[in-house]
py3Dmol code that shows the C-alpha trace and the ligand (Angstrom):
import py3Dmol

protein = """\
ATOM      1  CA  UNK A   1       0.000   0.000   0.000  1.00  0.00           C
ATOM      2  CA  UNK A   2       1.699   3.597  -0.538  1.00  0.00           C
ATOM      3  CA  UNK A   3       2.490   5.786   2.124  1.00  0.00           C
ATOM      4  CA  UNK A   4      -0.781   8.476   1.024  1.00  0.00           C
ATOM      5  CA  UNK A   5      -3.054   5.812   1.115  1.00  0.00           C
ATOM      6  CA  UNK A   6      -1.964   4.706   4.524  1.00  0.00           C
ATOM      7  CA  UNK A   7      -1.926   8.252   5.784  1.00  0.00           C
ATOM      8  CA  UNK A   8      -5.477   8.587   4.515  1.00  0.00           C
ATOM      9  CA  UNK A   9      -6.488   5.114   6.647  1.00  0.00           C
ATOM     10  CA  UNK A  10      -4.901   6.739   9.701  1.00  0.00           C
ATOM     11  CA  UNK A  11      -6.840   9.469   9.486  1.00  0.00           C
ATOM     12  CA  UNK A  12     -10.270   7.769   9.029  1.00  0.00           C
ATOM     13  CA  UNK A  13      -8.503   5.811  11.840  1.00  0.00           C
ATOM     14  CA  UNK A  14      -7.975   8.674  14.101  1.00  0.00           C
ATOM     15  CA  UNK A  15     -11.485  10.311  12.879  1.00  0.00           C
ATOM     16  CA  UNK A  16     -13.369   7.224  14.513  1.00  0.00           C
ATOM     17  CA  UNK A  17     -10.813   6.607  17.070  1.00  0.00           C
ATOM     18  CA  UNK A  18     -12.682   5.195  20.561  1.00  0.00           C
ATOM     19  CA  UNK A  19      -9.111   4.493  22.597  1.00  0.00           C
ATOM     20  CA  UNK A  20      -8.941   7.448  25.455  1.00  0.00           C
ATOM     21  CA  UNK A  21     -12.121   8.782  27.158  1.00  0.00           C
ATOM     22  CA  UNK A  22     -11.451  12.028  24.527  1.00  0.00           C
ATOM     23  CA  UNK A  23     -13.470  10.681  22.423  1.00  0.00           C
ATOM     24  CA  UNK A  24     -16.625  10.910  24.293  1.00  0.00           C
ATOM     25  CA  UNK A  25     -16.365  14.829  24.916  1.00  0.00           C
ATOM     26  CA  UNK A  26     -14.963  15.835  20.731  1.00  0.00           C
ATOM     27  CA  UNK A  27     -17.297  17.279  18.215  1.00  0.00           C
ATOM     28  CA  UNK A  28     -14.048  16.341  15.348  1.00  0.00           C
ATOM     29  CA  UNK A  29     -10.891  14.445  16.382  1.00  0.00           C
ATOM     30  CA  UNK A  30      -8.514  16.426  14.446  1.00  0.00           C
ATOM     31  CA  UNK A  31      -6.210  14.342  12.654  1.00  0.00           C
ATOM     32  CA  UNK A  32      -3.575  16.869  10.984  1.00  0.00           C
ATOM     33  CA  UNK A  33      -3.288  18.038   7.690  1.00  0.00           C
ATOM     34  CA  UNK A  34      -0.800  18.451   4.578  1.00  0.00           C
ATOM     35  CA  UNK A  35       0.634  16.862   1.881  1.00  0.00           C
ATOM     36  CA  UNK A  36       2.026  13.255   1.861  1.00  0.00           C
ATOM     37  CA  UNK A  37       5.397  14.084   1.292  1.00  0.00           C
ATOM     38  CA  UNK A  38       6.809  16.717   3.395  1.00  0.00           C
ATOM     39  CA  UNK A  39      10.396  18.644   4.655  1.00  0.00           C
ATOM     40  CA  UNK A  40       8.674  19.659   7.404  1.00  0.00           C
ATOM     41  CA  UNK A  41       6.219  18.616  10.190  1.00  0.00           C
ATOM     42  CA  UNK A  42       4.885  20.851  12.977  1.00  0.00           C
ATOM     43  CA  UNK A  43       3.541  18.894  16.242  1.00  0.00           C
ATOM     44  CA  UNK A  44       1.617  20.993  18.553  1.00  0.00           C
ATOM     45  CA  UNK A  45       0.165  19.669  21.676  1.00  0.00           C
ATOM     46  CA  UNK A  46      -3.856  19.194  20.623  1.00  0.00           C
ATOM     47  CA  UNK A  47      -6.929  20.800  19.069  1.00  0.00           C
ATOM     48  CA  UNK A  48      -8.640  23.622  20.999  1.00  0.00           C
ATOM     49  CA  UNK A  49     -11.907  25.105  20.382  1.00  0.00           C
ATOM     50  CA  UNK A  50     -11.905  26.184  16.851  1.00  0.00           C
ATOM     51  CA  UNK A  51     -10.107  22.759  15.847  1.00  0.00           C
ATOM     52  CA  UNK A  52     -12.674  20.580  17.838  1.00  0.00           C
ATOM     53  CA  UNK A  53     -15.395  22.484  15.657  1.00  0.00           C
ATOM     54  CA  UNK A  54     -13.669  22.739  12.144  1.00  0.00           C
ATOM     55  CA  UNK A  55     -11.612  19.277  12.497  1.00  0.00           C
ATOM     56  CA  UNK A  56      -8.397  21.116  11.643  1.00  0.00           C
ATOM     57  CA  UNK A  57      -5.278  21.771  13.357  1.00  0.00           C
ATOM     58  CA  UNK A  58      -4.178  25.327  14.121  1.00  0.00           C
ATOM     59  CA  UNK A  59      -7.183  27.311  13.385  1.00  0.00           C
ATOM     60  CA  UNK A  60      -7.866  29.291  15.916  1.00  0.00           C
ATOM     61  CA  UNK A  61      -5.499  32.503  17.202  1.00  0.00           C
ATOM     62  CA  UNK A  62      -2.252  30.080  17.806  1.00  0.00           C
ATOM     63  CA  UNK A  63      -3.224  29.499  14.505  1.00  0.00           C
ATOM     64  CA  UNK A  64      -3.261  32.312  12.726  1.00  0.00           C
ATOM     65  CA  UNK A  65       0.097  33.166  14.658  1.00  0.00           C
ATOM     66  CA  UNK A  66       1.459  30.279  13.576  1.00  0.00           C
ATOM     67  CA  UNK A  67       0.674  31.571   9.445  1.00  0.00           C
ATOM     68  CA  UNK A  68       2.690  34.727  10.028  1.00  0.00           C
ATOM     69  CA  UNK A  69       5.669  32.773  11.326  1.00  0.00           C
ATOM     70  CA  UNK A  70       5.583  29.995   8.416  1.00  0.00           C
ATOM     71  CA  UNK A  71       5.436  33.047   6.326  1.00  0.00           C
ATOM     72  CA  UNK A  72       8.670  34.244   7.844  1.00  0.00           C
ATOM     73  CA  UNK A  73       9.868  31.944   7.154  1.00  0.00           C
ATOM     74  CA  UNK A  74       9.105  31.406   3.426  1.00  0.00           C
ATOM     75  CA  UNK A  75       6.984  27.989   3.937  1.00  0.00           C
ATOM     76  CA  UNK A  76       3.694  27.496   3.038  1.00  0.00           C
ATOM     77  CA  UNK A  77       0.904  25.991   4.797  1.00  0.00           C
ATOM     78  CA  UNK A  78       0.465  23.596   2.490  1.00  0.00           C
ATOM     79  CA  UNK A  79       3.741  22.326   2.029  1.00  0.00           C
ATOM     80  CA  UNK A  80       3.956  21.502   5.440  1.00  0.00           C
ATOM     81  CA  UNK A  81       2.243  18.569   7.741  1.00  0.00           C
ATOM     82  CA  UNK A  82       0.620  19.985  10.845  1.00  0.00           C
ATOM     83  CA  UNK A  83      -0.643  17.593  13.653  1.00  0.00           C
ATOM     84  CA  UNK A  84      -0.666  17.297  17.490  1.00  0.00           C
ATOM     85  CA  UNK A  85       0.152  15.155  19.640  1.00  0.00           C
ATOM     86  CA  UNK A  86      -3.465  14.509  21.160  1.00  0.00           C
ATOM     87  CA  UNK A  87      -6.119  14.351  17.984  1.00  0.00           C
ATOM     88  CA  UNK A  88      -8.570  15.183  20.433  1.00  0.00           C
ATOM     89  CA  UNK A  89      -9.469  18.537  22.698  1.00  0.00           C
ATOM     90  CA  UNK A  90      -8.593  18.217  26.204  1.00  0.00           C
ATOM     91  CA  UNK A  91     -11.918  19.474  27.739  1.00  0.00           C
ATOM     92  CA  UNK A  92     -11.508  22.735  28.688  1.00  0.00           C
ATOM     93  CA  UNK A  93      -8.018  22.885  26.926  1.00  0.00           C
ATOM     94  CA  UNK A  94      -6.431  21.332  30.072  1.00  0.00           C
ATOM     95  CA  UNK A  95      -2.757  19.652  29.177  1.00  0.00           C
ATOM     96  CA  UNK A  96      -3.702  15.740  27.620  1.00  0.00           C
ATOM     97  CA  UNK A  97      -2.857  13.303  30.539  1.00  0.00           C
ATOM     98  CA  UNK A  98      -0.423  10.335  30.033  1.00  0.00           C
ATOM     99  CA  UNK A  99      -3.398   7.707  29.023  1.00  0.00           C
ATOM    100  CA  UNK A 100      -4.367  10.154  26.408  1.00  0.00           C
ATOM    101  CA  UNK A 101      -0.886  10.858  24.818  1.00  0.00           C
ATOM    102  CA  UNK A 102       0.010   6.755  25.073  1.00  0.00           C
ATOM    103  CA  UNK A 103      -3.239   6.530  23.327  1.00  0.00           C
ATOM    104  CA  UNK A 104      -2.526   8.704  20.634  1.00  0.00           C
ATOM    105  CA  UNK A 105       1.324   8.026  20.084  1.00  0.00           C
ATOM    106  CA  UNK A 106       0.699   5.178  17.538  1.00  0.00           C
ATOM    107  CA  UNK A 107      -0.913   7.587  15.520  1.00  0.00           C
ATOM    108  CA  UNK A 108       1.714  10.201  15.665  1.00  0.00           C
ATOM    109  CA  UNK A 109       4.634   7.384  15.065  1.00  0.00           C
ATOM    110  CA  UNK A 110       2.997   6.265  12.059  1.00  0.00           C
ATOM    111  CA  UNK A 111       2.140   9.872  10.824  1.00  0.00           C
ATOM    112  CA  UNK A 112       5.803  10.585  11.495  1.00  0.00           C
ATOM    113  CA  UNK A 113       7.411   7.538   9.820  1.00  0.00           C
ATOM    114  CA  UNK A 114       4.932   7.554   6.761  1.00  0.00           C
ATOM    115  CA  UNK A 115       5.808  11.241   5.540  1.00  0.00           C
ATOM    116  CA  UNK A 116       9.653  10.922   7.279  1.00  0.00           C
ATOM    117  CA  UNK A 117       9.741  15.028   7.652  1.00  0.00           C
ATOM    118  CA  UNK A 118      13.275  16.138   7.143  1.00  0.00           C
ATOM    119  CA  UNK A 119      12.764  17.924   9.917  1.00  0.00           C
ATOM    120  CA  UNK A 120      10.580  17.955  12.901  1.00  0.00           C
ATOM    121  CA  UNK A 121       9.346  21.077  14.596  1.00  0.00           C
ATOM    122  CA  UNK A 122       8.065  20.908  18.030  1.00  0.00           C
ATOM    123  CA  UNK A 123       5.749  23.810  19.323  1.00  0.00           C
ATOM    124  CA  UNK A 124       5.392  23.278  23.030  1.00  0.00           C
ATOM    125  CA  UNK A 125       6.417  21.764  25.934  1.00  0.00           C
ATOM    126  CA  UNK A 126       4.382  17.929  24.875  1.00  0.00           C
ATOM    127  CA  UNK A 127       5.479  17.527  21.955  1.00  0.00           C
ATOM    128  CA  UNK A 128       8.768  18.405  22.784  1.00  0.00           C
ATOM    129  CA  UNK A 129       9.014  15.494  25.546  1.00  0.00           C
ATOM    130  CA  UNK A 130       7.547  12.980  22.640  1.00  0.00           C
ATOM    131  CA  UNK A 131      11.758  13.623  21.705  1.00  0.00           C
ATOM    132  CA  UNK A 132      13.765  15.054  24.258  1.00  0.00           C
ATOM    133  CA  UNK A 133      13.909  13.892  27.737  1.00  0.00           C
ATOM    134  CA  UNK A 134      14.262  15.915  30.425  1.00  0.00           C
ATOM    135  CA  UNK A 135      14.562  19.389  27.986  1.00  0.00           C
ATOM    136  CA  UNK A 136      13.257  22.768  29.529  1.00  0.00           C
ATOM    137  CA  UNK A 137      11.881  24.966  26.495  1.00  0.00           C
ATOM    138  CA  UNK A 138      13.058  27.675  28.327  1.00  0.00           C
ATOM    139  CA  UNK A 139      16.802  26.497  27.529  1.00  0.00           C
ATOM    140  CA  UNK A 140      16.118  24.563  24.090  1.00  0.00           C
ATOM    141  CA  UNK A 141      14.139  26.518  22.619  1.00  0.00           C
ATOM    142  CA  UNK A 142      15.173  26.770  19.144  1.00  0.00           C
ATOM    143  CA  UNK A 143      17.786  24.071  19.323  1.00  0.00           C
ATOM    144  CA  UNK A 144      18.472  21.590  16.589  1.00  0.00           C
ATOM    145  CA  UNK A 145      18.427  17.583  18.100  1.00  0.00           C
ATOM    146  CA  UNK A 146      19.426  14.528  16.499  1.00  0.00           C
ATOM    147  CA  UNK A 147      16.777  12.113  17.508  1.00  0.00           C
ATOM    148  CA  UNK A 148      16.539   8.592  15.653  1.00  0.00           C
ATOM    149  CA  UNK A 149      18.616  10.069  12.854  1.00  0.00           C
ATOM    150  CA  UNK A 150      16.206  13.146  12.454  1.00  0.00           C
ATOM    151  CA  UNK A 151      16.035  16.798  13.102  1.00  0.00           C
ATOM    152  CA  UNK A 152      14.066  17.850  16.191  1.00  0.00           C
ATOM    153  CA  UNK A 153      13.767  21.681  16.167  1.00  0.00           C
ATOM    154  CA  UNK A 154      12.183  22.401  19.832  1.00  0.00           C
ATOM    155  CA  UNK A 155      10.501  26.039  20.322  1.00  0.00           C
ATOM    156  CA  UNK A 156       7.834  27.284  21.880  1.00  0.00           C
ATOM    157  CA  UNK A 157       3.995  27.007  21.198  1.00  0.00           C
ATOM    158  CA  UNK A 158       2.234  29.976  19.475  1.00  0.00           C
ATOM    159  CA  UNK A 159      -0.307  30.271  22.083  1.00  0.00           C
ATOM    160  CA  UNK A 160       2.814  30.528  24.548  1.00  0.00           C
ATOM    161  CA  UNK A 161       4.095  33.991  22.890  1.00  0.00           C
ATOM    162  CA  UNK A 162      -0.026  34.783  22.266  1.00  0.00           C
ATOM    163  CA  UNK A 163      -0.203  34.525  26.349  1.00  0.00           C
ATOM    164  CA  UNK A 164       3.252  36.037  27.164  1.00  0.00           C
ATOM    165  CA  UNK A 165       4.678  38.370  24.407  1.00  0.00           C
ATOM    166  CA  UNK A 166       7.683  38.376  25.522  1.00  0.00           C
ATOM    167  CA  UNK A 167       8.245  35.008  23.830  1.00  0.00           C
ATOM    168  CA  UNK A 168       7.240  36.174  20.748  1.00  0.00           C
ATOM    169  CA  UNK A 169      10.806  37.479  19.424  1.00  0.00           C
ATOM    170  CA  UNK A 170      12.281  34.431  20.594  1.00  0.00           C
ATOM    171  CA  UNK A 171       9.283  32.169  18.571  1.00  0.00           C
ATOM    172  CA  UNK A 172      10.085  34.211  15.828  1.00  0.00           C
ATOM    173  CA  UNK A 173      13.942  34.220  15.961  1.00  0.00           C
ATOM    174  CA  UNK A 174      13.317  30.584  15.955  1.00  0.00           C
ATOM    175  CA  UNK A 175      11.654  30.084  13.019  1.00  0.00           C
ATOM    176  CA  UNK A 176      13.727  32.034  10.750  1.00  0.00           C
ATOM    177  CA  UNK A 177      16.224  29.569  11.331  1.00  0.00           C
ATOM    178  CA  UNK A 178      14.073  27.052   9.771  1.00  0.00           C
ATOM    179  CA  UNK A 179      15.317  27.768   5.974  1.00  0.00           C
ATOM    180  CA  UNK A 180      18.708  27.138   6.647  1.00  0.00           C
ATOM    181  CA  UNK A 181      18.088  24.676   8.514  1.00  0.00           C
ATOM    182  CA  UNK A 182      15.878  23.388   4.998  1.00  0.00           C
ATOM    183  CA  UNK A 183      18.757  24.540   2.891  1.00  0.00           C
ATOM    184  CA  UNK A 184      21.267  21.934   4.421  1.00  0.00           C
ATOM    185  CA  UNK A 185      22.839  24.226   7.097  1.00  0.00           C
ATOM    186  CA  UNK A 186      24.804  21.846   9.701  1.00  0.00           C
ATOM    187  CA  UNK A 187      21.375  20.605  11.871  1.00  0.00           C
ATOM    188  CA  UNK A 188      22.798  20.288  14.863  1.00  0.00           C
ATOM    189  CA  UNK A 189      24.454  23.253  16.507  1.00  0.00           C
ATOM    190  CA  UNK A 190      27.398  22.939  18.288  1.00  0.00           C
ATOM    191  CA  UNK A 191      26.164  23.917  21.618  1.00  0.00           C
ATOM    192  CA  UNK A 192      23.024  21.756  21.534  1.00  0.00           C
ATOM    193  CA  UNK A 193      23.149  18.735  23.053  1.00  0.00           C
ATOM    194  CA  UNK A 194      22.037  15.613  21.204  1.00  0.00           C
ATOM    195  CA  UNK A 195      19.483  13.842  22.515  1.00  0.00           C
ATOM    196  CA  UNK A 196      18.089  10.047  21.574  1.00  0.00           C
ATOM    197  CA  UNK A 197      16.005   9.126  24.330  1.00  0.00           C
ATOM    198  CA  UNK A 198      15.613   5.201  24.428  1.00  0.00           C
ATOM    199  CA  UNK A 199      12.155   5.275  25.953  1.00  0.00           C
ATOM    200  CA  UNK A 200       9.372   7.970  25.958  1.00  0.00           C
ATOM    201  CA  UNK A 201       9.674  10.765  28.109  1.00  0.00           C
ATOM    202  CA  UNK A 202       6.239  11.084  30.778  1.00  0.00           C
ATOM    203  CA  UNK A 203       5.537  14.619  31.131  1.00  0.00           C
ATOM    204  CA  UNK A 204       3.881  15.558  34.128  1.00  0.00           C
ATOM    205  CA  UNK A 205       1.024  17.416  34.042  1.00  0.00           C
ATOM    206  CA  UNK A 206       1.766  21.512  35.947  1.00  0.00           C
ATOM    207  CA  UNK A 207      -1.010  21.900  38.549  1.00  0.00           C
ATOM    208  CA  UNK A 208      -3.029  24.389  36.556  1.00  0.00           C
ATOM    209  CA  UNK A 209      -6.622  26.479  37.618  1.00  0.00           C
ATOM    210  CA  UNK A 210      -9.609  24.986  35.900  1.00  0.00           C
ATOM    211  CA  UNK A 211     -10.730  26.642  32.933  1.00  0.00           C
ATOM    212  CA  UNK A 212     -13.318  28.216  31.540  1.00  0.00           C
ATOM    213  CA  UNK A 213     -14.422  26.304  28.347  1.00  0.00           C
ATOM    214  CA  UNK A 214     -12.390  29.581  25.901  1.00  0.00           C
ATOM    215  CA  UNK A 215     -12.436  29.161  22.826  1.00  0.00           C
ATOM    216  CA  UNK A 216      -8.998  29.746  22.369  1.00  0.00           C
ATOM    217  CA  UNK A 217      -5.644  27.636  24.045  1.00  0.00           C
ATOM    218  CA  UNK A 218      -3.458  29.673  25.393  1.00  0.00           C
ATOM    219  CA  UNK A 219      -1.556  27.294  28.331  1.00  0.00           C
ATOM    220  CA  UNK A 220       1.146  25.839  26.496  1.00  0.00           C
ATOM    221  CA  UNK A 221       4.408  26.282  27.812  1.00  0.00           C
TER     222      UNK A 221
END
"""
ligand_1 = """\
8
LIG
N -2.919 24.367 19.769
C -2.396 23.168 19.450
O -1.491 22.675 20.121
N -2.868 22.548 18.400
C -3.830 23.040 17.637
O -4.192 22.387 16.669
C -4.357 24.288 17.989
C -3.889 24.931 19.054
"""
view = py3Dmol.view(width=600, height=400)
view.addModel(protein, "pdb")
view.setStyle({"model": 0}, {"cartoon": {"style": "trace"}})
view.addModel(ligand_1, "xyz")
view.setStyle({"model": 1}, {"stick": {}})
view.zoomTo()
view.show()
């Protein structure tokens, strides 16, 4: 079977997916979107209100953030694969608990191995542990890591510099390193460290208030 047609099973997979008690609460599971072949894939962390309704990732605010930094730098929506690492809203946009992201990972390994991204951008501090153990955004942000003979570019989630704009130049300085990185610039710089993490990081949910059911996601750090 080729790799589009197996992407497009995953997705009617993830579309009718019953395996974490997300499914009860979704009005779309949100499976990603882009081409079949791809340089690059974005992984946020999952949908949030716009995405539950619309059944698309990155639609909302984070969203429309996350546009003016592919513009930046010079990549186009859709010749890029954007997905999460839940395919289903957290209620209330709370962070996905363990059972939810073991529930989903299958998904996101196949995703990952079918369109085998030259590079891997994560945006956030969950999809970031999916690669690098132990990392603190605040320090990698932006780095370059070898992981299973990829590049893992870690920065911070859109809604993150949305919340606190005093990310923002650092999101931004981030992603303009992205077409060097495409144009065959040395990945993995010096400083970073290199990171291959043997088994999957847990990432342990921040005590956070309850919130209101927003529309928009703005707690990902
Ligand atoms: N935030 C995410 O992490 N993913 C989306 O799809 C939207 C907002």
């Amino acid at each position: 079977m080729s790799d589009t047609n197996r992407l497009k099973i995953i997705r009617e997979e993830i579309l009718h997916c019953q395996n974490c008690a997300l499914a009860k609460g979704r009005k779309n599971a949100v499976p990603g979107e882009g081409p079949s072949s791809v340089e690059v894939m974005f992984i946020g962390e999952g949908p949030g209100y716009h995405e539950n309704q619309q059944g698309k990732p990155f639609v909302g605010q984070a969203g429309a953030f996350l546009d003016e930094l592919l513009a930046a730098a010079n990549l186009k929506r859709d010749e890029v694969f954007i997905t999460n690492v839940v395919k289903c809203r957290p209620p209330s946009n709370r962070d996905p608990l363990p059972e939810e992201l073991s529930a989903c990972a299958r998904y996101l390994d196949e995703q990952i191995a079918l369109l085998d991204p030259k590079i891997i951008v994560t945006l956030g501090r969950f999809s970031m542990a999916k690669f690098i153990q132990n990392g603190r955004i605040s320090q990698i942000h932006g780095k370059s890591h070898r992981v299973d003979g990829r590049i893992v570019v870690t920065m911070y989630h859109p809604a993150a510099a949305l919340h606190q704009p005093a990310l923002r130049p650092a999101l931004v300085e981030d992603f303009a390193k992205l077409p060097r990185l495409l144009g065959g610039e040395s990945p993995v710089e010096p400083k970073a460290e290199v990171f291959a993490p043997e088994s999957k990081p847990e990432v342990k949910p921040e005590k956070k208030e309850e919130k209101p059911d927003l529309p928009e996601q703005l707690s990902l750090f």
